[in-house]
N, C-alpha and C positions, 0 to 999 in steps of 0.2 A: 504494500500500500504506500509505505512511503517512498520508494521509486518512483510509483506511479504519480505521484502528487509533484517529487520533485522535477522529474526528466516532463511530465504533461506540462509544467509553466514552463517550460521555452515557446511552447506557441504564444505569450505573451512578452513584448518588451521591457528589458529591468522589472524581471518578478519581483515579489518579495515574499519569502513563506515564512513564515512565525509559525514556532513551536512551543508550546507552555507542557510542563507537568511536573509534579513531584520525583524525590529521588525515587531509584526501583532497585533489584536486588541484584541485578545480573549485568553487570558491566560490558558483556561482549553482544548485547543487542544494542537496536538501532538506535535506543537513546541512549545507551552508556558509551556507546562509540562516541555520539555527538557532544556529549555531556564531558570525556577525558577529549576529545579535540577543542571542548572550550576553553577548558584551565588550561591546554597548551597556550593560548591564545592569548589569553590572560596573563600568562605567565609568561609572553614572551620569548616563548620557546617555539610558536610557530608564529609565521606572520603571514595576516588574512586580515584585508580589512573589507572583506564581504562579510565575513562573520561576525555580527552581535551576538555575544553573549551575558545573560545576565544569571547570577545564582547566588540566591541568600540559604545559606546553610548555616548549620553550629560547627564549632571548629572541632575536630574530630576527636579529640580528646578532652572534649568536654564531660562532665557531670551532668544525667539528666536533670537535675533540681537546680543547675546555673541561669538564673531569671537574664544575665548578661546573653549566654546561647541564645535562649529563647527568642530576644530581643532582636537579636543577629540574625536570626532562620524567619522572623516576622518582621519585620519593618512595621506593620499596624498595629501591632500592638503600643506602639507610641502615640499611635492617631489615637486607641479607642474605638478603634472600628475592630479587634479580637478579645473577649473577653480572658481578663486575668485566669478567672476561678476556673474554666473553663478549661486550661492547658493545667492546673496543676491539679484538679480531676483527673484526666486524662494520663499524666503523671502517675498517680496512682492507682489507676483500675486497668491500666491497659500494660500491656508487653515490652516490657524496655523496647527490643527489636522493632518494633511497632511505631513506637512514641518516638523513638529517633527518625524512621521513613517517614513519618506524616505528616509530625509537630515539629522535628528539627530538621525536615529534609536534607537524611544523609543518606548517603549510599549505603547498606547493609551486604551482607554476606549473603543471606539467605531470608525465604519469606518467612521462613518459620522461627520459632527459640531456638537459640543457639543451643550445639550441643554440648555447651561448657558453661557454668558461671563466668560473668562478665569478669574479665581481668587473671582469673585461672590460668591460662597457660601463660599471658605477661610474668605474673609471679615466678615461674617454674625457671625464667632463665639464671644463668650463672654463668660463673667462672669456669667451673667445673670442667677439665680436658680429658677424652678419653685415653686411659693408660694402656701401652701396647704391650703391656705386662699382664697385663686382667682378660678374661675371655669377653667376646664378641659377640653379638649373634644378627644378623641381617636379616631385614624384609627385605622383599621385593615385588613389588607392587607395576606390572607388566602391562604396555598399549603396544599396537602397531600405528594410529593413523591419529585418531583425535583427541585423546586423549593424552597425559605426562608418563614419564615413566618416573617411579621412585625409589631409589633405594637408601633405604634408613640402617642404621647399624643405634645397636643399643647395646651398654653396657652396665649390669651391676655394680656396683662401689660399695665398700665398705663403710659409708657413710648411710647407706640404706638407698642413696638415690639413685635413677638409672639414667646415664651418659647417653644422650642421643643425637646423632648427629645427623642429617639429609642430603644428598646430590638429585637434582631433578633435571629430566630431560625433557625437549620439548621437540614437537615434530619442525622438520627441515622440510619444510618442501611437500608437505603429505605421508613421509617415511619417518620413521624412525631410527636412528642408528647402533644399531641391535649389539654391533662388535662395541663402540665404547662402552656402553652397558657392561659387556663380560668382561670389557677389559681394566675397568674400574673394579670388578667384583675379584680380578682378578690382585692388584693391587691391593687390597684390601687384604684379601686372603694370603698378602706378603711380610704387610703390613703390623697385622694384629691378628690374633690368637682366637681365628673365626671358630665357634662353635661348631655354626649351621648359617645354610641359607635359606632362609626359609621363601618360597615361590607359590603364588597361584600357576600350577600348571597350564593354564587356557592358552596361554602366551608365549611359554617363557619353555617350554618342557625341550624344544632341540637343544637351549642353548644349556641349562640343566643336565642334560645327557652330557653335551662337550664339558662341562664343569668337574663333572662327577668324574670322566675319565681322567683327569689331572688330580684328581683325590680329596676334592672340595667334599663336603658334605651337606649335600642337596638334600631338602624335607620339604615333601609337597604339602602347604596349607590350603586347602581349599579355601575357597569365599561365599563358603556353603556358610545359612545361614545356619546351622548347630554350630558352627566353627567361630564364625565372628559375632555372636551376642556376647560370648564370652570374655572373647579376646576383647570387642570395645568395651565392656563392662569394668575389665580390669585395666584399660588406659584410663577411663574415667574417672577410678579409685587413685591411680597415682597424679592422674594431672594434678582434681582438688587437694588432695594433699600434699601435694608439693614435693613430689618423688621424684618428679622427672628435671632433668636438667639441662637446658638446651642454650644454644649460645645468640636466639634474637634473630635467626637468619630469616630476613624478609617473606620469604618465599615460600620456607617451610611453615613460619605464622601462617602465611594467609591461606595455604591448602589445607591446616589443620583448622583455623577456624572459620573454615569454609564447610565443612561439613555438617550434617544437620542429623536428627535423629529419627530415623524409620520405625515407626512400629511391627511387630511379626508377632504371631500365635506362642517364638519363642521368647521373645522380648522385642531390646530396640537393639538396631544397627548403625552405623556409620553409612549414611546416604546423601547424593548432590541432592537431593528435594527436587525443589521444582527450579531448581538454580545450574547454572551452565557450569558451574567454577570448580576449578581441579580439585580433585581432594584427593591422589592418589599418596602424596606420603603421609594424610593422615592414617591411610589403608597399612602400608608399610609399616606406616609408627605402633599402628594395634597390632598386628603380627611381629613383630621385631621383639616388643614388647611382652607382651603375652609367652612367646618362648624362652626368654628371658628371665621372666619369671616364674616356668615351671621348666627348673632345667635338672627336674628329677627322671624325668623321662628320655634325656636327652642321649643320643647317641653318639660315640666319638670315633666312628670309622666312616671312611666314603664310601658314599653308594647312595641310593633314595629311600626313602622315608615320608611315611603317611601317617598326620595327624590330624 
């Protein structure tokens, strides 16, 4: 439709199309395109002077209860044409998630609650460096075309917390590049004192096979749902408590707190919702994790393995 709108005014001279809406949750549709090509703009980081852009939002690391925000994401509320009582109702009976898209027009993760208390995995970062003295254990979280690839590696500490670290790929071109994938996995397994790898087969099983013949120790996790209510149930338990320990990396935030909570007849799982946005090493993170911490079961010879 909006093709249609924009390429149908050329049969007029000097169009002009005006766009109004609120923030939405999914940045790689056709207003989150427009919406990150306007703060280019703004930010003078692209230069276009066909494009107006206008956006009153709260600054993103606001507190919902900052009457300043409010102020910022309203302009009318100065006029008296929005009522006060009105936004700090709304505050209170509606879904933080919610109350930021609507009342503070900001761009969200996801349509739904997030699958973490607000600020939970901020808390979780540190100092904390993985020691190549200590055991390993890798997810591996597998696309061919639209999708990231993730591989997460998590480590136990004798401080109780577990070391996690992420490398993500992204498609080139429509492909993926399947040999750095093993060849990182490989480095890895040079590197520090790998357990296991733990893989969804769907993906990833030729290159598993080549793994396994160099004496890597390959464990197929499925992403059956008996397999992952558990597995997310126990990242859940170490994010809010502050097990985990990760070092801030942009990328790995936003794919973890991109993910949303599915309901199943077995519980909930780790799912995009109704949202475009990666969340394959939060996938990784719950498998990496989860083996990690039952490594009573663990096997220390190569070959494949099903859990």
């Amino acid at each position: 439709m909006w093709d249609a709108l924009t390429l149908g005014s050329g049969a007029r001279k000097d169009p002009n199309i005006v766009a109004i809406t609120t923030a939405g949750f999914d940045l790689d549709t056709v207003c989150g395109q427009l919406y990150n090509y306007g703060k280019r703009v703004v930010a003078g980081d692209q230069v276009d002077e066909r494009f107006g852009f206008f956006w009153w939002e709260a600054p993103a690391d606001c507190r919902i209860d900052d009457r300043d925000a409010w102020a910022t994401a309203n302009p009318n509320l100065a006029e008296g044409l929005l009522d006060i009582n009105d936004m700090e109702i709304s505050m209170m009976q509606t879904a933080e998630v919610a109350f930021r898209r609507y009342r503070l027009n900001q761009w969200v993760r996801t349509d739904g609650e997030s699958w973490l208390p607000k600020g939970a995995w901020e808390l979780c970062r540190s100092d904390d460096e993985l020691d190549p003295t200590l055991p390993v254990f890798v997810g591996i979280d597998m696309a061919l075309k639209h999708d990231s690839i993730a591989v997460v590696v998590a480590q136990p500490q004798e401080s109780g917390r577990v070391v996690c670290r992420a490398k993500i790929w992204h498609p080139d071109g429509g492909a993926m590049d399947v040999a750095a994938v093993e060849q990182h996995l490989r480095e890895l397994g040079r590197e520090y004192q790998v357990n296991e790898f733990a893989y969804d087969p769907a993906f990833f099983q030729r290159s598993a096979e080549a793994l396994s013949d160099e004496g890597f120790v390959m464990v197929e996790f499925s992403q059956s749902t008996a397999r992952m209510v558990p597995a997310c149930g126990t990242l859940y338990e170490y994010v809010v408590n502050q097990k985990i320990a990760h070092n801030g990396d942009p990328m790995f935030a936003d794919q973890v707190l991109s993910a949303a909570q599915r309901s199943t007849d077995m519980g909930w799982r780790l799912s995009k919702g109704k949202s475009k946005r990666k969340i394959d090493a939060a996938i990784a993170l719950a498998m990496a994790v989860d083996r990690a911490t039952r490594r009573a079961d663990t096997v220390a010879q190569p070959g494949f393995f099903v859990v």
